[in-house]
C-alpha positions as semicolon CSV with decimal commas, in nm:
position;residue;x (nm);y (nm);z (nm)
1;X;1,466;1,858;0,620
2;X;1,270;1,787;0,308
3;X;1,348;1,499;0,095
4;X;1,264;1,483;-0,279
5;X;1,274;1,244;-0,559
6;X;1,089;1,081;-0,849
7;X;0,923;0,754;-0,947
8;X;0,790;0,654;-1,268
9;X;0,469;0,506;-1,305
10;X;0,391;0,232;-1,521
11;X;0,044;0,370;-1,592
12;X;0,016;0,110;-1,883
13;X;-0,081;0,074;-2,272
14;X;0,298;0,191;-2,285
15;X;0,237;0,508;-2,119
16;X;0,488;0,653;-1,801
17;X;0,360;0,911;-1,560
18;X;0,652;1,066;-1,331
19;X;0,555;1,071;-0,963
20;X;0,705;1,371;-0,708
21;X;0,760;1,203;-0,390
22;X;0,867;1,458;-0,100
23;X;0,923;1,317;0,237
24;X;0,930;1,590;0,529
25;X;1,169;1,417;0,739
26;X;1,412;1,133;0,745
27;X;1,281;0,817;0,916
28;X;1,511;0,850;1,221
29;X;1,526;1,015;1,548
30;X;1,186;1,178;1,748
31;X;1,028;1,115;1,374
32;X;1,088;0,727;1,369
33;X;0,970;0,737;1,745
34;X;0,610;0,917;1,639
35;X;0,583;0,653;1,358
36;X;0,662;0,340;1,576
37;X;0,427;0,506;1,858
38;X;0,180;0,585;1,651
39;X;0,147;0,255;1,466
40;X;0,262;-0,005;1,711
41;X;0,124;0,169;2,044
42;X;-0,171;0,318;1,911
43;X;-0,046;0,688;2,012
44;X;-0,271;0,854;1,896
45;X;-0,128;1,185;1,977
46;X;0,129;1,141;1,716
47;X;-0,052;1,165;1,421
48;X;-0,115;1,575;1,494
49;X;0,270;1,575;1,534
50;X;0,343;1,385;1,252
51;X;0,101;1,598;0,998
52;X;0,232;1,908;1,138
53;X;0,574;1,797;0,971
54;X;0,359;1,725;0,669
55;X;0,147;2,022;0,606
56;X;0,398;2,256;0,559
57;X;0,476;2,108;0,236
58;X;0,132;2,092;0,134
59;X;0,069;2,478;0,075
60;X;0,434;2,535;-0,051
61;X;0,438;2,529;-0,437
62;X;0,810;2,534;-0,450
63;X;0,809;2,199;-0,236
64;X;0,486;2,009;-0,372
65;X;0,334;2,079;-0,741
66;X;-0,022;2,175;-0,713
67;X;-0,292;1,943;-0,620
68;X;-0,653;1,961;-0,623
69;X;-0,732;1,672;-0,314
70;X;-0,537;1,476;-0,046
71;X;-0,619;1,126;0,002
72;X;-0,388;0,863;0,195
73;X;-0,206;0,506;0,163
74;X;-0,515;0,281;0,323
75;X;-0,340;0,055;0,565
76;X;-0,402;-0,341;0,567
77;X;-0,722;-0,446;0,671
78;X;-0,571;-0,682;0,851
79;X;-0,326;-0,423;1,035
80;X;-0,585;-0,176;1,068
81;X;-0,839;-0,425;1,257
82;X;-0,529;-0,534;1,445
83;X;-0,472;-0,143;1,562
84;X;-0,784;-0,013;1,588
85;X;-0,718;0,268;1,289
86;X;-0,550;0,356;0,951
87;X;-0,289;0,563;1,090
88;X;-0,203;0,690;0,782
89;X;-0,577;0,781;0,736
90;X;-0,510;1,011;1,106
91;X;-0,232;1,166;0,992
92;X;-0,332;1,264;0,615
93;X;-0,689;1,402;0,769
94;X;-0,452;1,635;1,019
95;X;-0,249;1,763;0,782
96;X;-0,545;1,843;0,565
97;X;-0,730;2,063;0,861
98;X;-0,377;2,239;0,946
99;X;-0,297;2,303;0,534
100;X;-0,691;2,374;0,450
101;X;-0,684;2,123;0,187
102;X;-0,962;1,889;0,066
103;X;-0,901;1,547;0,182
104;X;-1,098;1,213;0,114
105;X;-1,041;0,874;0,052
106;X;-1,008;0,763;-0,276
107;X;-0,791;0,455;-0,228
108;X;-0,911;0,068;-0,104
109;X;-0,637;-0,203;-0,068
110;X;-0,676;-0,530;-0,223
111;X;-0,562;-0,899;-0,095
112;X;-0,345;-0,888;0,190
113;X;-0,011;-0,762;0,102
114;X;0,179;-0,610;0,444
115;X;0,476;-0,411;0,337
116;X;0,624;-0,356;0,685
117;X;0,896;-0,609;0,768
118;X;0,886;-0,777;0,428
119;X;1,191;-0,806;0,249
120;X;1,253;-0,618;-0,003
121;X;1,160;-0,821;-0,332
122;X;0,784;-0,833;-0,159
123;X;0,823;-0,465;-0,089
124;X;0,951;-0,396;-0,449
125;X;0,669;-0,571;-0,574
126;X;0,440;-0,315;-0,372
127;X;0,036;-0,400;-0,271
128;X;-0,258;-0,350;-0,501
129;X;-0,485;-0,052;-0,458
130;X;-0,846;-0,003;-0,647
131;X;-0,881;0,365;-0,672
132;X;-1,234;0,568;-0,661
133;X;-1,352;0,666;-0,991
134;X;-1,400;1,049;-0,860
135;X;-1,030;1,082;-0,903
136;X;-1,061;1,122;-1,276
137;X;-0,947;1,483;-1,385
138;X;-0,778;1,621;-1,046
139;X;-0,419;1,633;-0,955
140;X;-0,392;1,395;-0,632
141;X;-0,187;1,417;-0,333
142;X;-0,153;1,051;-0,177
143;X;0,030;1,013;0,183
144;X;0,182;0,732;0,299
145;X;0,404;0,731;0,698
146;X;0,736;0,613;0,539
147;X;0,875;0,557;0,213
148;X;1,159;0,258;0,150
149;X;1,153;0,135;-0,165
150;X;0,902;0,348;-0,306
151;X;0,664;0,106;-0,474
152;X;0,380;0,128;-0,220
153;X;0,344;0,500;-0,349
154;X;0,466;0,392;-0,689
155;X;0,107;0,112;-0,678
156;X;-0,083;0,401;-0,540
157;X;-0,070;0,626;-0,806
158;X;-0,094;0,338;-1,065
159;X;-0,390;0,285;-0,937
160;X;-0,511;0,647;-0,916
161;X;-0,415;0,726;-1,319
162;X;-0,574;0,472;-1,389
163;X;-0,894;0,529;-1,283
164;X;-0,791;0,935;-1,404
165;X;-0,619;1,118;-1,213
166;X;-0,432;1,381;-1,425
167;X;-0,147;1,383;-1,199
168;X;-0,009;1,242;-0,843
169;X;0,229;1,341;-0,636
170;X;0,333;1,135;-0,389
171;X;0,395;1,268;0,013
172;X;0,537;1,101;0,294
173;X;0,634;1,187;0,672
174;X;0,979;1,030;0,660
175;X;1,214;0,904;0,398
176;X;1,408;0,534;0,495
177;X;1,658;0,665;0,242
């Protein structure tokens, strides 16, 4: 089951960008297990399940818009040195291989802002990304595991138009709904 819907980004100087967001799955059953598993267990396994639900909807234009690159929601460092990887980072670089798309990172966190079991003002008020300057002119694919509220993809691709992206379009493994 594919879920879609948009976000608008606040890209500044009074200017909106709309965001696709597609979600391959809804954050329950086996999906939810491969998340939890994957981030909590260190399972690794998972991430080759979980981008094979995602790169499907990488190569279908009638699901995603075109994109030049894939790059990923960079977990924490905090969470990251905590689990011994960016799972997201797994799971976007597997569904690249499988689709035959470029990936790369082109996002860094800044401060310390953990989204998962924050309420939902701090989630609404998303974390801060610096994005790589080599975005500027390509349409950008950015993965995250699960989307709630939507503002950690919604900060994302802030941060990727402005440093240039032309557009983003937001993909995630599972949808809270």
């Amino acid at each position: 089951m594919t879920v879609h819907r948009t976000e608008q980004i606040d890209a500044g100087h009074g200017r909106f960008v709309c965001m696709q967001v597609v979600a391959a799955s809804r954050f329950e059953g086996r999906t939810r297990d491969a998340v939890i598993g994957l981030k909590y267990r260190n399972e690794r396994r998972n991430a080759r399940v979980l981008a094979g639900l995602v790169a499907p909807l990488l190569v279908e234009p009638m699901v995603v818009a075109p994109f030049d690159i894939l790059t990923w929601v960079p977990t924490a460092d905090s969470r990251r040195r905590e689990r011994g990887i960016d799972h997201a980072e797994l799971i976007a670089r597997h569904a690249g291989a499988l689709a035959g798309v470029r990936t790369a990172r082109l996002l860094r966190r800044v401060g310390s802002s953990q989204q998962t079991g924050a309420v939902r003002s701090v989630r609404l008020a998303g974390p801060a990304f610096v994005a790589h300057a080599r975005c500027a002119g390509l349409r950008v694919a950015v993965l995250d595991d699960v989307v709630t509220t939507g503002a950690t993809l919604r900060a994302a691709g802030r941060a990727l138009v402005g440093a240039g992206a032309d557009a983003v379009i937001g993909v995630a493994v599972a949808d809270v709904g």
